[in-house]
Phi, psi and omega in degrees: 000137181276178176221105178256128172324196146256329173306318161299319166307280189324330212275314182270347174241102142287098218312346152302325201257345150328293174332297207285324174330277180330321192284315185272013140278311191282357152253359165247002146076166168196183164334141152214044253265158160305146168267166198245129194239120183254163169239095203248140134318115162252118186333109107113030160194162181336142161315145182257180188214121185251154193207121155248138180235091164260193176225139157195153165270172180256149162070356197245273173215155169200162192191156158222160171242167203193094177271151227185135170219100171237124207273350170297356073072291191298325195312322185266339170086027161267177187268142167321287206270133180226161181179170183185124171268142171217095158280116187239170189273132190293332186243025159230321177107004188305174152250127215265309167205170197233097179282122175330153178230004159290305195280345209270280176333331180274322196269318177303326191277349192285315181314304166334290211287344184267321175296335217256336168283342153323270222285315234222326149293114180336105169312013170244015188309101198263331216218135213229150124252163201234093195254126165110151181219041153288207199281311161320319181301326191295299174301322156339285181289327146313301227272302188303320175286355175286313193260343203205121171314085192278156169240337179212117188290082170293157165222135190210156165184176203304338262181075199288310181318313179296265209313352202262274183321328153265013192260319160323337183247304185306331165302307203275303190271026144237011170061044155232153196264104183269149194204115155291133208240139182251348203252097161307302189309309178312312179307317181285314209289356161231034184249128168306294189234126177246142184240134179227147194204101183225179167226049159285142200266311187255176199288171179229314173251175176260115176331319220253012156290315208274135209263196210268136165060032157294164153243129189254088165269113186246118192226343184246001162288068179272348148267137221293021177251347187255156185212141205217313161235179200259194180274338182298303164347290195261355152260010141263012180227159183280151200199110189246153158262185152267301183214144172290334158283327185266307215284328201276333183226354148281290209285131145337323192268352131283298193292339165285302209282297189308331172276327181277354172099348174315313197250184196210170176309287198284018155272355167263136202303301231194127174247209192281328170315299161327284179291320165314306179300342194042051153260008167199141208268352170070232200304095178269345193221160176284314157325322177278148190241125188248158188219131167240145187238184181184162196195015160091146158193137183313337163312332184269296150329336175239030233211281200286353188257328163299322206283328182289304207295300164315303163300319155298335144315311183279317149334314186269301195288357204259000000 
């Protein structure tokens, strides 16, 4: 059985040919059961949230993953999110390999975000901002340069200092011109494409902020209590998911507008399926402002645990 690091995991998902993993799981599908979302205590800091995801192709692959988010974490300066994959052979039950489940997590949910901005971003998109400076932001923003010629990044967060310091690092090890921004409004209000990647309970960015043909990517709110953007967000936009049993029923950024009546079930246009598939053309006009929200789903953890499994296979064998 292999055993991949996390550097070996990054090593083996390059963010291009990831997407296409994804894209081409999520139009030929697979197993997927709801996943089990637990609520654990933790003594005397924020509740912690354990999530088993399995998957499987029949006759193929099958895998689970089995995650940890405990968010008093930054308090310590570790990372929140802890994980491990485990990929076994679909006809026999061997296990094939034992995947970082940080870095698998981190690069898939960022790759979500780059296929459904293929779709769901303007083709002339230049300009990214990045709200937030964890562990996500970096991949996020990679991931994003993958699918759209970005030329110029903002980047913010709560922490100016932080965010100053990583747009200087992120500048040197991805040769892109990244810039800390102190101003959100500013930020959001000259972006082509906005990525957001947070654990904020309450919104951050303001609709009434978001300029004419943006795309609005929401990404670090998976429970129905965290929220990333307000209802003006949503009712100017246009509003796609990653799958409609998770997004629809975990993020904050739905189950709220949906419970006060802003949204309504059949205003979200469309999910990934839906588009991989080409049952929706996603982006019609240069002018409409799209809003994606995504809360993760094991087809992609496992899309991406063949692409690690495969590649590290060809690595070894070279």
């Amino acid at each position: 059985m292999l055993q991949l690091s996390d550097t070996q995991t990054k090593n083996a998902l390059p963010f291009q040919p990831l997407v296409e993993a994804l894209r081409t799981m999520f139009r030929e599908g697979c197993e997927m059961p709801v996943r089990h979302h637990h609520t654990m205590g933790v003594p005397d800091k924020a509740d912690a949230t354990l999530l088993l995801m399995p998957a499987w192709q029949s006759g193929a692959y099958f895998g689970v993953k089995l995650a940890s988010v405990f968010p008093s974490n930054a308090d310590l300066g570790i990372p929140a999110v802890s994980a491990t994959y485990l990929l076994s052979d679909g006809t026999t039950g061997a296990p094939l390999a034992l995947v970082d489940g940080g870095e698998l997590t981190a690069r898939r949910t960022a790759a979500a975000s780059a296929l459904a901005a293929d779709y769901l971003a303007r083709k002339d998109a230049k300009t990214l901002t990045m709200v937030g400076t964890g562990r996500l932001s970096a991949n996020l923003i990679e991931a994003h340069c993958a699918t759209r010629q970005i030329e110029t990044i903002y980047l913010w967060g709560r922490n100016f200092e932080k965010a100053q310091q990583n747009a200087q690092d992120l500048s040197a090890t991805l040769g892109l011109n990244v810039i800390a921004e102190q101003s959100l409004q500013k930020a959001v209000g000259q972006a082509d494409i906005i990525s957001v990647a947070t654990l904020s309970n309450a919104p951050l960015v303001k609709g009434e902020w978001l300029p004419e043909g943006c795309h609005l990517d929401l990404v670090g709110g998976f429970t129905p209590n965290m929220r990333e953007a307000d209802d003006t967000a949503i009712t100017r936009s246009r509003v796609f998911v990653d799958t409609r049993a998770g997004a629809m029923k975990e993020a904050g950024d739905l189950t709220i507008p949906l419970a006060n009546g802003t949204l309504k079930p059949e205003d979200v246009v469309a999910d990934l399926y839906d588009l991989t598939r080409g049952e929706n053309p996603g982006r019609t006009s240069n002018l409409e402002i799209t809003f994606f929200k995504s809360v993760g789903a094991a087809l992609e953890d496992l899309a991406g645990a063949i692409l690690a499994y495969e590649n590290s296979k060809e690595l070894q064998s070279a």
